[in-house]
Structure formats: structure tokens, C-alpha cells
N, C-alpha and C positions, 0 to 999 in steps of 0.2 A: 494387458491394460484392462482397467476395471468398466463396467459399464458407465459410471460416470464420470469416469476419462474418455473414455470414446466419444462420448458425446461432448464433453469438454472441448476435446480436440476439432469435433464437425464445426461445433457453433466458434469457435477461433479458428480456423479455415474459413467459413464463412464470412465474418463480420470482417475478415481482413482482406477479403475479395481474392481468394487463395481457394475457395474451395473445390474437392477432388471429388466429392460426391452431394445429396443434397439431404437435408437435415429428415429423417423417419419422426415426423410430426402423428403415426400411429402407435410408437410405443408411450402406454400407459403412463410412464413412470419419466416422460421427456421434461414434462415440465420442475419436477422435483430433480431433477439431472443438470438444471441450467444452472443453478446455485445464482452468484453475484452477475451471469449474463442475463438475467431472466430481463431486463427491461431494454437489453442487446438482440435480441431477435427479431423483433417485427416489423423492423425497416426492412430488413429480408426476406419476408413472407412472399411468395410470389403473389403478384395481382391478381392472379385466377383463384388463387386459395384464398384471399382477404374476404372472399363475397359470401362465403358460408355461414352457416350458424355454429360449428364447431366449436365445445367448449375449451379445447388447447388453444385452438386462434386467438380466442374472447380471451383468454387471461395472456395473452400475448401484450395481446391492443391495449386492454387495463394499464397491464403494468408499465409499461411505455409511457402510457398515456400521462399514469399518476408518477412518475419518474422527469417526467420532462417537464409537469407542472412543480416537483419538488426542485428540480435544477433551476427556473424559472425563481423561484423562491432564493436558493441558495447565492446565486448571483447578485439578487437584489441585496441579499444579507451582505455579501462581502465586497460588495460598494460600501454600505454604513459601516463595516468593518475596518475596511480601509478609509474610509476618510478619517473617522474617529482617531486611527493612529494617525494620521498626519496632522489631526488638530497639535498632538504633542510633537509633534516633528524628528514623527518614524516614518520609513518606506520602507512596509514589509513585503519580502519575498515571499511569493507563492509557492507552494508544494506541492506535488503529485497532482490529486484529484482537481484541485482547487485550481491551481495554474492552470490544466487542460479546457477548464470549465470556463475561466475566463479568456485564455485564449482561441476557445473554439477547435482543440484539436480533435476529434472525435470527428467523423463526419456527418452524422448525427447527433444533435444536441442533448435529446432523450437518453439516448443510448450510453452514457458511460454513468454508471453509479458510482456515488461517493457516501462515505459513512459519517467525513467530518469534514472545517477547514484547518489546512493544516499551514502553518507560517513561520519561517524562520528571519529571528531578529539579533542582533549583536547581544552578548549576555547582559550586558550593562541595559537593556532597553527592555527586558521581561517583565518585569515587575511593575514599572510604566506604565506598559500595554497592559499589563490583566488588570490594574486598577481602574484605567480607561475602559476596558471593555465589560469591565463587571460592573463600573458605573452607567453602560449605555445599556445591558442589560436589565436595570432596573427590579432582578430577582431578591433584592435583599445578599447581604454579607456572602464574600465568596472566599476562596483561601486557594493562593496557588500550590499550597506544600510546603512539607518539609523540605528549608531549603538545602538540607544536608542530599536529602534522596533529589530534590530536583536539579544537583548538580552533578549527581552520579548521573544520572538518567538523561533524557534527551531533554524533556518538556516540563513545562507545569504544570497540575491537572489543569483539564479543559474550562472553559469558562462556559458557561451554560446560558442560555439565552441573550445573548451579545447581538442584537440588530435582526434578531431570526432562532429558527430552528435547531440548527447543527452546531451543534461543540467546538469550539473554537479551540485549537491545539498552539500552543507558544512555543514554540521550539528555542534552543539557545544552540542545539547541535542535532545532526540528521539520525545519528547513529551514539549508546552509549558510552560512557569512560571508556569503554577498554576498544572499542574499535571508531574515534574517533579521526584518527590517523585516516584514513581511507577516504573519507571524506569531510575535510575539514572548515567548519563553517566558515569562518572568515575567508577563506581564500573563494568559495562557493559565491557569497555573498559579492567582493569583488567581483567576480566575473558576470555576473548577474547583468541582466537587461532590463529597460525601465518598460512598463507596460500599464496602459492609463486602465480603470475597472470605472466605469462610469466618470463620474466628477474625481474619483480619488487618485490618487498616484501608488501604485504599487512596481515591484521586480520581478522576474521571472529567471530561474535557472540558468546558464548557457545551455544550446542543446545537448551537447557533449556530457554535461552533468545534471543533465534530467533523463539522459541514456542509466548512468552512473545510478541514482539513485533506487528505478526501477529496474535494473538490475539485483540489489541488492536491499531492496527493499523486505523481501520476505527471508531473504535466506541469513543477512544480519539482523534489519530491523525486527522482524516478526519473530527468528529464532527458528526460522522453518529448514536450515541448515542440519539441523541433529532430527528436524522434526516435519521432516517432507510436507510442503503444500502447495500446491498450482498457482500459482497466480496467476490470473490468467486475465484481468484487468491491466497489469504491471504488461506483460509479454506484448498486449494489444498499443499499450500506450507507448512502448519501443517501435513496433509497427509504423505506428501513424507519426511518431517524431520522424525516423527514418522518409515519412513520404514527404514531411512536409520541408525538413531542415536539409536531408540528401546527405552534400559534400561538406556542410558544416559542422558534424559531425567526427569527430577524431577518434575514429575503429579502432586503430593501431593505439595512440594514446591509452584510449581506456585499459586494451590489451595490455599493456606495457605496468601502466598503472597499479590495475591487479596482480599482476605477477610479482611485481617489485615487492608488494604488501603481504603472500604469499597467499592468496584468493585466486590463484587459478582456476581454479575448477567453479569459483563463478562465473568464468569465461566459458569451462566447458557446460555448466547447469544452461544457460543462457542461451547458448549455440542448439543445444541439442533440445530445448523446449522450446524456443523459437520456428526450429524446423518443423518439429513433432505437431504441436500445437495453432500453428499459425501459417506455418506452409514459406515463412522466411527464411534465408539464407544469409544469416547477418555475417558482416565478413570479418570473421574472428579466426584465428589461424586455429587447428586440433591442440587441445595441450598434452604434456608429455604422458607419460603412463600412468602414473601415479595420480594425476588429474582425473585421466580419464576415469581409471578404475573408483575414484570415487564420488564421483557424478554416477557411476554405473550403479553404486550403494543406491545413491538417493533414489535413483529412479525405480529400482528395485522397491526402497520401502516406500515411495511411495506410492506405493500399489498396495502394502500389508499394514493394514492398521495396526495391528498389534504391535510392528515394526514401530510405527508413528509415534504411538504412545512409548516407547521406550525412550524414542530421541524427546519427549519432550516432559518424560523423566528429568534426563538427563540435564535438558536446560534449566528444569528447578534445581536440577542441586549445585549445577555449577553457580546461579544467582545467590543461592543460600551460602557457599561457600566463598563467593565474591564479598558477601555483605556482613558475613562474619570479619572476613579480613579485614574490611572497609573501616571498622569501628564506629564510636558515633552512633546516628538513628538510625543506619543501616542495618547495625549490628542488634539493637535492640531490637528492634521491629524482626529481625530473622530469629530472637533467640525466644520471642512471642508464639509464633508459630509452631517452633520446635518444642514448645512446651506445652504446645497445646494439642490435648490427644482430638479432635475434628480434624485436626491436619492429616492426620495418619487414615482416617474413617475415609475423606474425602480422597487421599490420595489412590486406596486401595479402588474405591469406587470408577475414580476416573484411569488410572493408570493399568490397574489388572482387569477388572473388570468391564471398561470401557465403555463405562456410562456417561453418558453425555451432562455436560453443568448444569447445576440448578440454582 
């Protein structure tokens, strides 16, 4: 395991109150190691260590501090988010970050980062919402997309200044065309529970499939399946549903679920980075060999970035050969790129050589 998996793994041992040893706040390179926990840590500092002047403390506290005034922030946004959709009479479902945020599952408020809000609406109701939301934004003309690619795809682009800060994501579906089967929004949306956000009315997930979605969030949604990455926000937010939700959770269902779909080995990814990472023992039964053995890949690369870069090769070309197939503005848009020699400059740059985006 790399050094910033080990430390990955301390600080989720940690924050999930699992921990087996206590965080080396002297190595140099702790704070550039915390990645997406960095405003996850300092509710855990011990009281004896908070009274120093050390500068890993101080960007501890910062970050927190300006993390919990930014949630503070985003909360407020997605009250006028949500009302706004209800003026048009939508009740949208909250997603991932956003749900946990308004539900308070974190047990620090500070402590869980989000990048955007994310909300899923019947398809018929997207383009409603983003005219409503780009009119409470006030930024001048917005454009959800191409509606050819925003019906391959999950969402519409994000709507930019909507009541606040954070990009507001419109979802019509959690996962794209081709693994929509898995989890499918209308049925999702049915199950769904009503949860007030200040004055407004919003839904939230069933437990069962807010397990479901951070599950498989990085390894379909993100593409992190060919292209190994931690998630380790996703891993913590399983954590804390399991503390709060328990028995109303359906282990076996989900199990059953994946298999059926032929996503076992997101049963074993999930098992085995829940234990590794978090110090849980989610109760998912071993899956068979073939499973295992390739959770045993993933894990493997991802530990080898040169590995990483290959699987996420690989996920460009299967999208480029997805949207050839697709025809349409998919096919245009893919046959733009492939005529275009920057594509190949940049590929060489990120893929072989493994320079980071510009």
C-alpha cells in the first residue's frame, strides 16, 4: 500500500471511530496525503494537541473551519434550490453529498466535503428545473446541452450560480445509458422519502439505495472500475448510513441485486475497502472466484499509477467507441476529437507520460 493509502486508510479508521492506531501528524507530507478528508480531521485532533501553534494543526483548524462555513453556505443554497423547484411543482431528490448535508449524517457538520449539488428529477421535469434554476441564478443565458448527449449521459450541464456557490447537477438518471439498469431512477425516486430543507420540500433516497449508489458511485459513475480510485468520502458515507439506518438496510438485497446485474465484485470492491479503509465489516457474503480475483486487479492497480492510467485509457476509448456507435451529436462530437491531432498531444502527455491536466 502506497503512502497515501496508509494514510488514507488511518484517517477512515479514524473518522469512523474504528481506529487501530493514531494519525503521525509528524510526517511532512500528512497534510498533502489527506486529499478530499483534509476538512475531516480536526474534529479528531486530540485536546492536548489543539493548544499548540503547529502549522499541520493550524491548516487542520482552517480547513474545517472554512469547510464548515462553505456547508453553512451550501445548505442555505439548497433551501432556495429547493424551494425554487417547488414553486414549479417539483420535489427533488437529494444525492450523495447533498442529502447527507441536509440530513445531517456526518457527525460533524464541517467534516464531510462536497464538490457540487447533485439532484435527481423525473426526465420530463429537467429542463423545467434548469430554466427555473438559471432564472434564480440571475448569471445571464445558460444551456443545459446537447440534448442528444444529455440523454446518453446522466445530467444536464450544471447550472452555475442557482441560489449560491455550487453547481447544481440535474440528474434524469444516477448512472449512464448503458448501466442504467442497476439503478433505475424511477423506481429510486418511488422509494424515496420526503425530507423538509428549511421552508422547502424535498426526497431523499431509501437507505438501501443510498448504500446502492455510494457503492457504485466511483466504480460505474466515476469510471474508477478500469480506473482504480479510493473513494473514501463514498466508503465513510456507507459507514455512517449503516450507524444511523442499521436494520433498515437490505445487505442481502443489495447482494442479490449486484449479482443478478453481473457487478459482483462491486460486492467484493466494497467488502474489502470497507474493512481495509474504515475498520467495517459490512455483511456481504465473499463472492465467488472469479470476483474475487478481480477486486484483487483493482486493488493491485490501484496501488500502480501507470496501471490507473491504462484503465482510464481504456474508459476513453470505450466512450469514443460507445458514441461512434451512438450516431447523432455523439458521434460528431467523438469524430471532432479524433480529427483532431491536440487529442493525441494530450493523450500521450496524460496517458504515457502521466502528467497531470492543464
Amino acid at each position: 500500500m502506497s503512502s497515501f493509502l496508509q494514510v488514507q486508510a488511518c484517517l477512515g479508521h479514524v473518522i469512523a471511530g474504528s481506529a487501530a492506531e493514531e494519525l503521525n501528524f509528524d510526517d511532512p507530507l500528512f497534510l498533502a496525503r489527506t486529499g478530499v478528508l483534509l476538512p475531516s480531521v480536526w474534529p479528531f485532533v486530540p485536546d492536548e494537541l489543539r493548544q499548540g501553534e503547529d502549522q499541520v494543526f493550524e491548516g487542520l483548524a482552517v480547513a474545517h473551519d472554512l469547510n464548515t462555513d462553505r456547508n453553512t453556505a451550501i445548505l442555505e443554497q439548497l433551501e432556495r434550490v429547493v424551494q425554487t423547484l417547488n414553486m414549479i411543482g417539483v420535489e427533488p431528490v437529494l444525492l450523495k453529498g447533498s442529502s447527507h448535508l441536509a440530513a445531517g449524517l456526518w457527525p460533524d457538520f464541517g467534516a464531510r466535503l462536497l464538490g457540487d449539488i447533485d439532484i435527481l428529477l423525473p426526465f420530463d421535469d429537467v429542463l423545467p428545473a434548469f430554466d427555473a434554476l438559471a432564472a434564480l441564478s440571475g448569471v445571464g443565458e445558460q444551456t443545459p446541452g446537447n440534448q442528444e448527449l444529455t440523454d446518453r449521459h446522466k445530467h444536464a450541464l450544471p447550472v452555475q450560480g442557482a441560489g449560491g456557490a455550487a453547481p447544481v447537477e440535474l440528474h434524469h438518471s444516477i448512472y449512464n445509458e448503458a448501466h442504467r439498469k442497476i439503478a433505475p431512477a424511477q423506481a429510486l425516486i418511488e422509494r424515496s422519502a420526503p425530507l423538509a430543507v428549511g421552508s422547502g420540500r424535498a426526497r431523499v433516497l431509501s437507505p438501501t439505495d443510498q448504500v446502492l449508489v455510494a457503492m457504485l458511485h466511483g466504480l460505474v459513475g466515476g469510471g474508477a472500475y478500469l480506473a482504480p480510485l479510493i473513494q473514501m468520502r463514498d466508503l465513510l458515507d456507507i459507514v455512517f448510513l449503516d450507524r444511523r439506518y442499521g436494520a433498515d438496510i437490505d445487505w442481502s438485497g443489495l447482494e442479490t441485486h449486484l449479482i443478478n446485474n453481473r457487478w459482483s465484485v462491486a460486492v467484493e470492491i466494497t467488502r474489502r475497502c470497507l474493512l481495509d479503509y474504515t475498520g467495517m465489516e459490512a455483511p456481504f457474503s465473499p463472492m465467488g472466484r472469479a470476483a474475487a480475483l478481480d477486486a484483487s486487479r483493482w486493488e493491485w492497480q490501484l496501488a500502480h499509477p501507470w496501471a490507473q492510467r491504462l484503465g482510464s485509457f481504456a474508459n476513453l476509448s470505450i466512450d469514443a467507441v460507445g458514441s461512434l456507435s451512438a450516431g447523432g451529436e455523439p458521434r460528431r462530437r467523438a469524430l471532432r476529437y479524433l480529427w483532431d491531432v491536440e487529442t493525441y498531444k494530450r493523450a500521450y502527455r496524460r496517458y504515457i507520460r502521466g502528467e497531470a491536466r492543464h
